[in-house]
N, C-alpha and C positions, 0 to 999 in steps of 0.2 A: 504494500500500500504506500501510496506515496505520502511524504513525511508531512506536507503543506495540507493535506488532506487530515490526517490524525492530530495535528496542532488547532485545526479548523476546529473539529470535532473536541478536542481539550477546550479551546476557547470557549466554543458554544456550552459547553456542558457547566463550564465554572461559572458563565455568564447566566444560564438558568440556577446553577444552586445561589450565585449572589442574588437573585432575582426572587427567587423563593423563601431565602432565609430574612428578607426585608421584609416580603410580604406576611411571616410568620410571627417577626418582630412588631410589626404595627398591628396585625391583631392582637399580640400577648399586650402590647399597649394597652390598646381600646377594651380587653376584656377585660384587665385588672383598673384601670379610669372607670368604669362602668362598675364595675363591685365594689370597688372603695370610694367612690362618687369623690366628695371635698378633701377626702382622709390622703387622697393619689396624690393629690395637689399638694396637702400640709407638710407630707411627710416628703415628696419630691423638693419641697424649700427647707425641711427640717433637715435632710442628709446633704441637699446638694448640688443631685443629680437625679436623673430618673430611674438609672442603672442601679446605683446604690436605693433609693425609695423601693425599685419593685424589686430589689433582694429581699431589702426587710419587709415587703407587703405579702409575699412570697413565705416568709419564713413567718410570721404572723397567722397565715392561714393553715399551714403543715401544722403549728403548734393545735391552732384551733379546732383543726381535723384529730389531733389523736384524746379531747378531749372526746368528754361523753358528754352533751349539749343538748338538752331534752324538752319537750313542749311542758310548759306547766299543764295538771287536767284542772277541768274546772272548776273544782273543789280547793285547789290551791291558790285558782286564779280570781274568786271570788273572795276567800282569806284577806289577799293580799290588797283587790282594788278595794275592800272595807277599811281597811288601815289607811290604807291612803286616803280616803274622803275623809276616814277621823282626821289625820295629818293635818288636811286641810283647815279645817272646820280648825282645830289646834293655832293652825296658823296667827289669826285674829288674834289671840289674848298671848301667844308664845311666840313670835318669830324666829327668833333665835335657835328654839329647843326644836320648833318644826324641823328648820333647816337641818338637824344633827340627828334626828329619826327621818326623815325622808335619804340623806347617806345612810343610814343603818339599814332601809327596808327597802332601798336600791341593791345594796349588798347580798341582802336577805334572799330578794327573787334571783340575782345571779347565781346566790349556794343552789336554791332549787333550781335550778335550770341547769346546774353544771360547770356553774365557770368558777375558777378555784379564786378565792380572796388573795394576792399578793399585793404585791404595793401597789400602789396607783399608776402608776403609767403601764407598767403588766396590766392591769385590769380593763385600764382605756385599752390598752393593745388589743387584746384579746376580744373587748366588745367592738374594736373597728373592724372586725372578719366578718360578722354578724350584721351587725347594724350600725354598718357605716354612716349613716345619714344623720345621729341621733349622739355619736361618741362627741363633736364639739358643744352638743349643749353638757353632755357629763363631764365634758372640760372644764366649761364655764361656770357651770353649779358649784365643782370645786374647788374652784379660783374663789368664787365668792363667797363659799363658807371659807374660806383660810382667811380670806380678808374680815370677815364676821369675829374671827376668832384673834385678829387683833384690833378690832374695835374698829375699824375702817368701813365696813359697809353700812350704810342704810337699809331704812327697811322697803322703798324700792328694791333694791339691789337683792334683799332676801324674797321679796316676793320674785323675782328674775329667775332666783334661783330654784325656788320650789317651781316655777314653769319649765326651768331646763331639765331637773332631775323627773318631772313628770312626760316629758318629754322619752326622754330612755324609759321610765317603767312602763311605760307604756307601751311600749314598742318592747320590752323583753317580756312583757304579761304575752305577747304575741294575738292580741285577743281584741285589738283596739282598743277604744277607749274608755279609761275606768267608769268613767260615767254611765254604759252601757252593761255594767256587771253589777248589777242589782239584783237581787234574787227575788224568784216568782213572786214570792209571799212579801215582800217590801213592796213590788212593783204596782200588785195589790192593794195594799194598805193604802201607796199611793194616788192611788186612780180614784178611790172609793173616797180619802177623808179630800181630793180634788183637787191634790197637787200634781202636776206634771212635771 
């Protein structure tokens, strides 16, 4: 065979695997931007590069994979959005103490759901695999309880907070919204004495 012939054929071949390996690379792009939605972004300005970000968005989801990560059933997920409306309802005469049982029972529904309690940024990690769309209000929640906890935040800023931390419970109850988990027999009660 002639040599100009099989250099031809090398050419075209490297020029398809460059051609392929580009196109394999802009999708692994567009499918971890698309499951990490804002988180692809934070962390591509938090490391640097994209390269480095989708190592660690990469390595964030292998962890999150060899977890055991479970639906709450409804019996736990009605538990939990009840505490919560107490929380609320706490809110008004406790802001303060809200804010440090709304982290306690953000916590709570992660133990039931499977994601292990480590420090805080492990824990954001591990809920950006999941529910990327919802880890910078649990950022923010927690920025402003630490601020709460040197005397710096308002009670603005704790009301902020109980909307971002309901924000994630909400989205790990997996069940929509707490306000939707009422149980027959309250739902009842309510219809009848004419509250809606």
């Amino acid at each position: 065979m002639d040599p100009r012939i099989v250099w031809m054929i090398v050419g075209v071949a490297a020029a398809v695997a460059v051609v392929l390996w580009f196109v394999w690379e802009q999708r692994r792009h567009a499918q971890l931007r698309e499951r990490f939605g804002p988180e692809y972004d934070r962390t591509v300005h938090e490391t640097g590069s994209e390269r480095r970000a989708e190592a660690e968005l990469d390595a964030r989801a292998r962890r999150v994979e060899r977890l055991q990560i479970r639906r709450l059933d409804e019996a736990d997920a009605l538990r939990f959005a009840e505490a919560w409306r107490g929380l609320q309802i706490r809110f008004v005469d406790e802001p303060s103490a809200a804010i440090a049982e709304a982290d306690r029972l953000v916590g709570e529904v992660m133990t039931a759901r499977g994601y292990p309690l480590g420090d805080f940024d492990q824990r954001a990690a591990d809920i950006s695999v999941d529910h990327p769309r919802v880890v910078a209000s649990y950022r923010a929640a927690r920025d402003i309880a630490r601020r709460q906890g040197r005397g710096e935040a308002t009670t603005e800023d704790l009301r902020q907070a109980i909307i971002h931390y309901r924000a994630l419970f909400e989205d790990l109850l997996g069940h929509g919204d707490v306000r939707t988990h009422i149980p027959a027999a309250q739902k009842e009660r309510d219809l009848v004495g004419g509250r809606r």
